[in-house]
C-alpha positions in Angstrom: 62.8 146.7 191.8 59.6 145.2 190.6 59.9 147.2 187.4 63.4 146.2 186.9 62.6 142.1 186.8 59.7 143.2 184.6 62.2 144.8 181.8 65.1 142.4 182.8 62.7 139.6 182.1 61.6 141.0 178.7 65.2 141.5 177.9 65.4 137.7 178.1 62.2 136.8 176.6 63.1 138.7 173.1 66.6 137.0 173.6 65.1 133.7 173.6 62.9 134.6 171.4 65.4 136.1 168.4 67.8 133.1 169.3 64.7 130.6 168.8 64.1 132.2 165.4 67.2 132.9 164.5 67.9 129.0 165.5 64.9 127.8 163.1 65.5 130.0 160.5 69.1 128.7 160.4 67.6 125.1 160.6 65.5 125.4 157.5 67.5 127.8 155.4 68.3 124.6 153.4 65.2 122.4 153.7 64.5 121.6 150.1 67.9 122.2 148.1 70.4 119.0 147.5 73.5 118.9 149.4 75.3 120.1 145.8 73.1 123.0 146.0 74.3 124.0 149.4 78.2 123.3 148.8 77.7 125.7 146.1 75.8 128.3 148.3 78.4 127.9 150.3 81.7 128.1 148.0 80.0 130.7 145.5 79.6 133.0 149.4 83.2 131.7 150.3 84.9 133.7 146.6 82.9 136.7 147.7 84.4 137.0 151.5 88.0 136.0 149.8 88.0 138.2 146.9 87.5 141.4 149.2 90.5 140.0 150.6 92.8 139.2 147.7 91.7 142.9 146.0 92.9 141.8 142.2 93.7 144.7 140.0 92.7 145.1 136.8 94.8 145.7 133.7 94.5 148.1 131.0 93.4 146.1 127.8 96.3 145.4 125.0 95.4 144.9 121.4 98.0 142.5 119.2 97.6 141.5 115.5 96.1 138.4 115.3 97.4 136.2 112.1 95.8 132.7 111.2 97.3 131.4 107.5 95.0 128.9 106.1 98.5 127.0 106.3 98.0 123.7 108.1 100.9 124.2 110.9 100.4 120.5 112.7 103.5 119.9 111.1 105.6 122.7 112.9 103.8 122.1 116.3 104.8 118.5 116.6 107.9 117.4 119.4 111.2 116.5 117.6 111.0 112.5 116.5 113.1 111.8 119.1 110.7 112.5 122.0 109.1 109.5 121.2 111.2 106.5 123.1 113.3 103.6 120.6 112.5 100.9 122.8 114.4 98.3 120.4 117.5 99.3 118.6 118.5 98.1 115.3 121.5 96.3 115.4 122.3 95.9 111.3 123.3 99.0 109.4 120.2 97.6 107.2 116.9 97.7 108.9 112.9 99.3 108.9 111.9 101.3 112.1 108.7 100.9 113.2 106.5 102.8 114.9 103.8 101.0 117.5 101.2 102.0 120.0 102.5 101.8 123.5 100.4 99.2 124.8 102.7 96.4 123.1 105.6 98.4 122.5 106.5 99.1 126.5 107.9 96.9 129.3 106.2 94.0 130.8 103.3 92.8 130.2 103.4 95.9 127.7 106.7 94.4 125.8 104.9 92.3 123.6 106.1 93.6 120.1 109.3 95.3 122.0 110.6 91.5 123.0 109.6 89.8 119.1 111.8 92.9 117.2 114.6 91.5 120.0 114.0 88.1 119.0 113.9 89.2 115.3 117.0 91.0 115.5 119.3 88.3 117.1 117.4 85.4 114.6 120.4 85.8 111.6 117.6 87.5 109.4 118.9 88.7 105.8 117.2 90.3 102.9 119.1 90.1 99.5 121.9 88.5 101.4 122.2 91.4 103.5 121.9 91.1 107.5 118.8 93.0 108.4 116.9 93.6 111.9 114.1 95.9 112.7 114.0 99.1 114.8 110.8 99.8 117.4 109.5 102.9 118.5 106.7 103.5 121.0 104.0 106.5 120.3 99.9 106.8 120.3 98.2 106.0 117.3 96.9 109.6 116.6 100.2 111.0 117.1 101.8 108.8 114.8 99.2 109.7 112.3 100.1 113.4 112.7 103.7 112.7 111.8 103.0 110.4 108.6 99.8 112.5 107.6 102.0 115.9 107.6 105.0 114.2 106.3 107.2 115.8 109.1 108.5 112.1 109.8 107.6 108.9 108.5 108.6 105.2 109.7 108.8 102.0 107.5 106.3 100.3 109.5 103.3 101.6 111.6 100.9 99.5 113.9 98.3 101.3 115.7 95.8 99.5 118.1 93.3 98.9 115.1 92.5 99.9 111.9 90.8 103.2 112.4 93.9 105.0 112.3 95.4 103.3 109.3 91.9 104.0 107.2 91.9 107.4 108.6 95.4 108.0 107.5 93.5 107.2 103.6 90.9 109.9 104.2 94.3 112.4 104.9 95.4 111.3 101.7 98.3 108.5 102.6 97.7 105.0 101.0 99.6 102.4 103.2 100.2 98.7 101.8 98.8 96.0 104.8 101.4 93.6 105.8 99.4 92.1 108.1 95.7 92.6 109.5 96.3 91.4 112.9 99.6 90.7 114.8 98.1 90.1 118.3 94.5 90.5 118.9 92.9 92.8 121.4 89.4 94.4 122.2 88.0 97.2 123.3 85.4 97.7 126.2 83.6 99.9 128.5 84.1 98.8 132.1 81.5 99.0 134.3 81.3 98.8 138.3 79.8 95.2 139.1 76.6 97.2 140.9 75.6 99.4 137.5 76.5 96.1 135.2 73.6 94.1 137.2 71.1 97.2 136.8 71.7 97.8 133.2 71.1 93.9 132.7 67.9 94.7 135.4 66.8 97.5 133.0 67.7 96.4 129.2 68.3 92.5 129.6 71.6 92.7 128.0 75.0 95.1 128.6 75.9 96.5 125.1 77.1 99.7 123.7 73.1 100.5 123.1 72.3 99.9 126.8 75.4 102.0 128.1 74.9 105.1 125.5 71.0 105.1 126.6 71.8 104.3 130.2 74.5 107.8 130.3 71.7 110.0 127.8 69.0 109.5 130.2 71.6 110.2 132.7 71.4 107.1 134.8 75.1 105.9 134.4 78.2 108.8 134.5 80.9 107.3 132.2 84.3 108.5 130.3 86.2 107.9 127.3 89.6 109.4 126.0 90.5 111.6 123.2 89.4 110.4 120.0 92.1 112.3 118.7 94.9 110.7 119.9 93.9 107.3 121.8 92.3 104.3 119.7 90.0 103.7 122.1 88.9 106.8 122.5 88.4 107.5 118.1 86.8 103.7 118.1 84.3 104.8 121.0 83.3 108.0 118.8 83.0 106.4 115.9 80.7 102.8 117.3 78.3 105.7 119.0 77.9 107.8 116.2 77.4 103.9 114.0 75.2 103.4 116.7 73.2 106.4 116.8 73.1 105.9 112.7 74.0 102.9 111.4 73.8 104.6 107.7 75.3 107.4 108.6 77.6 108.1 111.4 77.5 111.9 109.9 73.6 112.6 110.1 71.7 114.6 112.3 70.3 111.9 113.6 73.8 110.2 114.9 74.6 114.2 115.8 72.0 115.0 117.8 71.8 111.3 119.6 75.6 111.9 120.1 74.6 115.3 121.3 72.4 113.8 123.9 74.8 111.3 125.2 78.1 113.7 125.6 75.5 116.3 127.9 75.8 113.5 130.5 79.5 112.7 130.2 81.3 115.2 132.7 84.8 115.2 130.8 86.6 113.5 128.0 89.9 112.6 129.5 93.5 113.6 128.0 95.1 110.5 128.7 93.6 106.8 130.2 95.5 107.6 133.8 93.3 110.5 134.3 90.3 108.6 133.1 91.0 106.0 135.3 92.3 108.0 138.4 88.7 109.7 138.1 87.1 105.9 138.1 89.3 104.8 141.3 88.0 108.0 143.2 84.1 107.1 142.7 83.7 109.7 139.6 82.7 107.8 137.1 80.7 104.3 137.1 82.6 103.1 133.9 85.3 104.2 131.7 87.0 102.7 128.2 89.7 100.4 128.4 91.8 97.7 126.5 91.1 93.7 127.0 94.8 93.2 127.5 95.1 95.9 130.4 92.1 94.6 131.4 93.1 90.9 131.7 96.7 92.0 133.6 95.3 94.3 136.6 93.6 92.4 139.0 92.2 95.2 140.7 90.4 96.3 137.5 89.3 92.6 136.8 88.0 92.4 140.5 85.9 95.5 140.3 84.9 95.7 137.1 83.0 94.1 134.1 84.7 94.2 130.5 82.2 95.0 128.1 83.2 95.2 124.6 82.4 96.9 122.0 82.7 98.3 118.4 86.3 97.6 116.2 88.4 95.0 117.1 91.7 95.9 118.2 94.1 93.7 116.2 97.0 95.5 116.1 97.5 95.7 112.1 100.6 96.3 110.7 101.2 98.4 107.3 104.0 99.7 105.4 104.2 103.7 104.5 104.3 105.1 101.4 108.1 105.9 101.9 109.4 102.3 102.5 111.7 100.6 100.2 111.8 97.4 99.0 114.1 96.8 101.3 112.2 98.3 104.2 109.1 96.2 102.7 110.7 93.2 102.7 111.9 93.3 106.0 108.4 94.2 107.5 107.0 91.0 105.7 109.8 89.0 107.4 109.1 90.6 110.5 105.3 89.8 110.6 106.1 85.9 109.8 108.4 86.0 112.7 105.7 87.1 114.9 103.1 84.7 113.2 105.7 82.3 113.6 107.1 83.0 117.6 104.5 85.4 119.2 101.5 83.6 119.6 102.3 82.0 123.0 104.0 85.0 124.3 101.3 87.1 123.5 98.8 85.3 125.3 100.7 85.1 128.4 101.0 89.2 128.2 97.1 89.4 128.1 96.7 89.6 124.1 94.0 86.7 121.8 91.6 86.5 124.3 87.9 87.0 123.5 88.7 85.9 119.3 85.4 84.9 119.5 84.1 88.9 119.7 83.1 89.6 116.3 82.1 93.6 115.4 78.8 94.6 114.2 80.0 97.7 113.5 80.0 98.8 109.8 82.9 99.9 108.0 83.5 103.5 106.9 85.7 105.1 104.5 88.5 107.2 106.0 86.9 110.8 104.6 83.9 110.1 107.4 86.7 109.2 109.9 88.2 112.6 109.3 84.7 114.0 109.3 83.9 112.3 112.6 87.0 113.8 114.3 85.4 117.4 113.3 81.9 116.5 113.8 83.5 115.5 118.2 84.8 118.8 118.0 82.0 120.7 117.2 79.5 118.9 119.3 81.5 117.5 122.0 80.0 120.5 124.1 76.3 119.7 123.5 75.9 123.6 122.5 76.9 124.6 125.6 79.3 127.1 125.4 82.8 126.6 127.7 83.3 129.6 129.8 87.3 129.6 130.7 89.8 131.6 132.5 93.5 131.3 131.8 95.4 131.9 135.1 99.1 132.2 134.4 102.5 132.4 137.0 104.1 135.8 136.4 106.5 135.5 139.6 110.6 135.6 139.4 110.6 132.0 139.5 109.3 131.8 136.0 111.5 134.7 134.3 113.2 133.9 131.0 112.8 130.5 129.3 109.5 129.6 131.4 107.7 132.5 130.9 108.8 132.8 127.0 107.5 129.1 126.7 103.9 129.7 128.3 103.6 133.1 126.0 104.8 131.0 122.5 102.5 128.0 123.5 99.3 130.1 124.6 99.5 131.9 121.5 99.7 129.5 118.7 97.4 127.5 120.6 94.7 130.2 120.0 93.6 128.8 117.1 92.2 125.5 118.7 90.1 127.2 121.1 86.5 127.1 119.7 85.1 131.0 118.6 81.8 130.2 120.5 83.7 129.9 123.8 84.1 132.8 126.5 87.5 133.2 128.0 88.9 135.7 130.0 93.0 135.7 131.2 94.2 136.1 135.1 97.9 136.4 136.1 99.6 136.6 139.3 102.3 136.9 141.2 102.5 138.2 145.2 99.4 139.6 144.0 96.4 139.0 141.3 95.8 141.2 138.1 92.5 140.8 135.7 94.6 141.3 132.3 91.2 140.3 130.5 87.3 139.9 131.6 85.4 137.3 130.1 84.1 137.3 126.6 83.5 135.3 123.8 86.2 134.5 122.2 85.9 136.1 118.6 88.4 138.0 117.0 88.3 141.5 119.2 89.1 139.3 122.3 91.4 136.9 120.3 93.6 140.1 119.8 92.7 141.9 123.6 93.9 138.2 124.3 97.3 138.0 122.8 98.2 141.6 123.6 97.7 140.7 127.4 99.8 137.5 126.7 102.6 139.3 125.0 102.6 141.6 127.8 103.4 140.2 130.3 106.6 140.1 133.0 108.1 137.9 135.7 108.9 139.9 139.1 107.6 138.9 142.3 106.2 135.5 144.6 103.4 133.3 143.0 100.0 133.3 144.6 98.6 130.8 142.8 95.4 130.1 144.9 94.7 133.2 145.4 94.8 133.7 141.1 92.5 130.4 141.3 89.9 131.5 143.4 89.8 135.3 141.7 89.2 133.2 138.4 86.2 131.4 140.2 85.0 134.3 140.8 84.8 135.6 137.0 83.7 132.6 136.1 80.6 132.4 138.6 79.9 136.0 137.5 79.7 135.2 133.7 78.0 132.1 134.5 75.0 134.6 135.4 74.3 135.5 131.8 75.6 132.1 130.1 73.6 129.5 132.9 74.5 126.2 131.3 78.1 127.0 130.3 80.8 124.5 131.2 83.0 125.9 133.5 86.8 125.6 133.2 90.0 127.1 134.4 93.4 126.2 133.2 96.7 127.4 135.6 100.3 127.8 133.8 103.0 127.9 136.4 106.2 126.5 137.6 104.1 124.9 140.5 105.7 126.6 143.2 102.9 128.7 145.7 104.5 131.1 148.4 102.6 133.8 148.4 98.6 134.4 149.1 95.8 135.0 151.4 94.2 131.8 150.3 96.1 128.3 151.2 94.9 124.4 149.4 92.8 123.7 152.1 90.0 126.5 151.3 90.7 126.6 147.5 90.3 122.7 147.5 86.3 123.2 149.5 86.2 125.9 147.3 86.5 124.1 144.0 85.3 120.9 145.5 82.0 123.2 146.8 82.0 124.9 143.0 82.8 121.5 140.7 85.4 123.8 138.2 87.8 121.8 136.8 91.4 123.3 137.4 93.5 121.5 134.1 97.3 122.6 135.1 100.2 123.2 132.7 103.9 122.9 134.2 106.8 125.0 132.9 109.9 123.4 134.3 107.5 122.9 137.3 107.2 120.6 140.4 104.2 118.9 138.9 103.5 116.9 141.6 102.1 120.1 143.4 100.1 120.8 140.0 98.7 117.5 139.5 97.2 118.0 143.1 95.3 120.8 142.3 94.0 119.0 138.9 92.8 116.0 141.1 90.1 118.1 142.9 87.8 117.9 140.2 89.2 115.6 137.5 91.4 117.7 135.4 94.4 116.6 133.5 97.8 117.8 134.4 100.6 118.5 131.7 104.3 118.7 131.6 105.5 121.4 129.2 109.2 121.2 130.4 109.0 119.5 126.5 109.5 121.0 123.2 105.6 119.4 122.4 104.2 122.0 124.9 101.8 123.4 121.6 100.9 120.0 120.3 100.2 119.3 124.1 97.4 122.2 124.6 95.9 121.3 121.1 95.4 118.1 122.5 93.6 119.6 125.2 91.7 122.2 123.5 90.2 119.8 121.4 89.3 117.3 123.8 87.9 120.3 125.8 87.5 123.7 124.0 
């Protein structure tokens, strides 16, 4: 018996013992590492449990002809006109359409211009004793720039949010003739929590574009802007840091490299300003770019946040195109004296004329370095860090026919806007998960690997769409070995609908969360509401292709991203 107790008792000593160590050691395992370090360890060892379960297969590689003509093809990627809402109607057979940024050409507070071309057209106006009235449509500045500058589509009248777009419409080659410099005025500004205004005033002694851009370079203030491509704000935020990097010479290496410095710190470039801002509500980002105007009508941005302005003012300009008549011309003068005439009290109440007193100390620059600047963001926007992306797209039944045909067409002439230096591998699914292509860079051998597995592919099936998310995590994390500093992305085509999988929103969502990949999603006739949840995990923008702009769409988001 005696000898028994004895082993019974060291039994339960090395028990104790192993548990007590066992205990410490799982106590300590993350003394030292940041809490972002550990929801990585955590998600990276999470992929590696669920990809044993999910078991993708891997394809046999396809090659396909890939053919770029030096042919410009903006023109054939753009929507039909008619995409782009009339939100006045002409009412004379006689009359000049023109074509305005949304945020006077909408309803509301928005329905600035939209409620002066009704007023114009029910005032008894007449050119040549001819009734005449005007007709209003509502686009972004950049795309209406697209349209005039390929000659696809052209409007009497244009008025962007400021001048940039006009002058950068001269460095495309299309002189326009200024009606008016300024119809309402407006500002642009960086809006900053009221906690990071007070220590940038703490730090610098005054809140300008200098203090933000050094404040984000030395990485003390996380901010965003939108697409200098298409959003005025956006291009006027490019251009004032690159001015303010090198005031001689927004094109040097000097504004480059500064620019450089600051975009390493900026964790995405937003498609659209509801993304942007949806990111700011959440506690991503501790400023953002905005509009006076919008500015001045939400009180729960007003509330929270201080408006600073900065480089070009927004004053609305309006200009007549090349391929107005007289007529047309004529008309767009009487137009602009109406609104000298009628809109100034109106346009205050909707937010517009406040802060006249900003004046810009931003230099003016010829519309060839506007063109060049555009470039320049898309070369650099990156920092040198290469974007390592996977491409997960919905092969299920659901998707058969039109849907499918759409996300082949759109992935493939979107090629070309996908940066060379990049690494991108493609993923579909369906009940269950295929590797059509491992991760490379993107050069021409996996341009054509690329298209071949595009081409290739064929609807049958359910739609595991989380499972395909977290199996492109995984190739990601892998190829992040050899390319450390890379910027993670994966973009998901599909209808929206998930039935099928291992894996269900709740893990992929700590997964992600734990892993900080942005998931931007791209709906074929799809219940986007489903794929705009899976883009808010980590800030990603969400896009509806059920449109005939689907190509223009991802070109947007290439260049903003790729």
């Amino acid at each position: 018996m005696g000898k028994k107790r004895v082993v019974v008792g060291l039994v339960v000593g090395l028990v104790v013992i192993s548990a007590i160590v066992f205990g410490v050691l799982a106590i300590t395992r993350n003394v030292g590492k940041t809490k972002r370090t550990v929801d990585t360890e955590t998600a990276t060892q999470q992929v590696a449990d669920l990809i044993k379960e999910i078991d993708p297969d891997t394809a046999e590689l396809v090659q396909s002809s890939v053919e770029y003509t030096e042919k410009d093809t903006t023109a054939d990627e753009l929507p039909d006109l008619d995409t782009n809402k009339v939100v006045t109607e002409a009412t004379t057979d006689t009359y000049a359409e023109i074509w305005s940024s949304p945020e006077k050409a909408g309803q509301g507070t928005d329905g600035w211009l939209r409620e002066m071309a009704e007023g114009f057209n029910a005032s008894g106006q007449q050119v040549d004793g001819k009734p005449v009235s005007v007709q209003v449509r509502s686009m972004s500045s950049g795309l209406g720039v697209d349209y005039i500058s390929t000659g696809k589509a052209a409007p009497a009248g244009y008025t962007p949010s400021n001048m940039l777009f006009v002058n950068l419409l001269a460095g495309k080659g299309v002189k326009t003739d200024v009606i008016r410099e300024r119809l309402v005025g407006n500002v642009a500004g960086i809006l900053l929590t009221k906690e990071h205004y007070d220590a940038l005033m703490d730090k610098y002694g005054t809140v300008d574009l200098k203090a933000v851009t050094e404040a984000v370079g030395a990485g003390d203030l996380t901010m965003g802007y939108t697409n200098p491509f298409t959003s005025s704000t956006g291009f006027n935020f490019l251009v004032s840091t690159l001015l303010r990097y090198d005031a001689s010479n927004p094109l040097s290496s000097k504004a480059t490299e500064g620019f450089r410095q600051f975009q390493a710190n900026v964790p995405f470039v937003a498609l659209t300003t509801v993304q942007m801002r949806d990111a700011a509500e959440r506690g991503s980002l501790d400023g953002f770019v905005t509009e006076l105007q919008l500015y001045n009508n939400d009180p729960t941005l007003s509330s929270n946040y201080t408006f600073v302005p900065f480089g070009y003012r927004h004053d609305n300009p309006l200009v007549a195109c090349p391929t107005a008549s007289t007529t047309e011309h004529k008309i767009l003068e009487l137009f602009a004296q109406y609104c000298d005439d009628n809109g100034t009290e109106l346009a205050t109440k909707y937010g517009f004329n406040s802060k006249d007193d900003y004046v810009s100390e931003v230099p003016e620059v010829t519309g060839d370095v506007l063109v060049s600047a555009q470039e320049l963001y898309k070369k650099n926007k990156d920092t040198g860090r290469p974007v390592i992306a996977v491409f997960v797209a919905d092969v299920s039944g659901s998707m058969g026919g039109a849907p499918l045909a759409e996300l082949q067409s759109s992935l493939i002439n979107s090629m070309r806007y996908i940066n060379t230096e990049n690494h991108v591998g493609l993923v579909s699914y369906s009940d269950f998960v295929t590797i059509n292509l491992p991760i490379k860079k993107f050069d021409l051998k996996q341009q054509a690997y690329f298209k071949g597995a595009v081409e290739n592919m064929r609807a049958a099936g359910g739609t595991a769409t989380y499972d395909a998310i977290i199996v492109a995590a995984d190739l990601i994390g892998k190829a992040a070995a050899d390319t450390p500093d890379a910027k993670p992305m994966i973009f998901v085509l599909s209808d929206g609908e998930t039935n099928q999988g291992v894996v269900d929103f709740g893990t992929m969502e700590r997964v992600l969360g734990g892993l900080r990949i942005p998931v931007y999603t791209i709906g074929y006739n799809a219940n986007i509401s489903a794929l705009q949840k899976i883009s808010s995990i980590n800030e990603a923008a969400s896009i509806d292709a059920s449109t005939d702009d689907v190509t223009y769409q991802l070109r947007n988001l290439f260049n903003a991203n790729m």
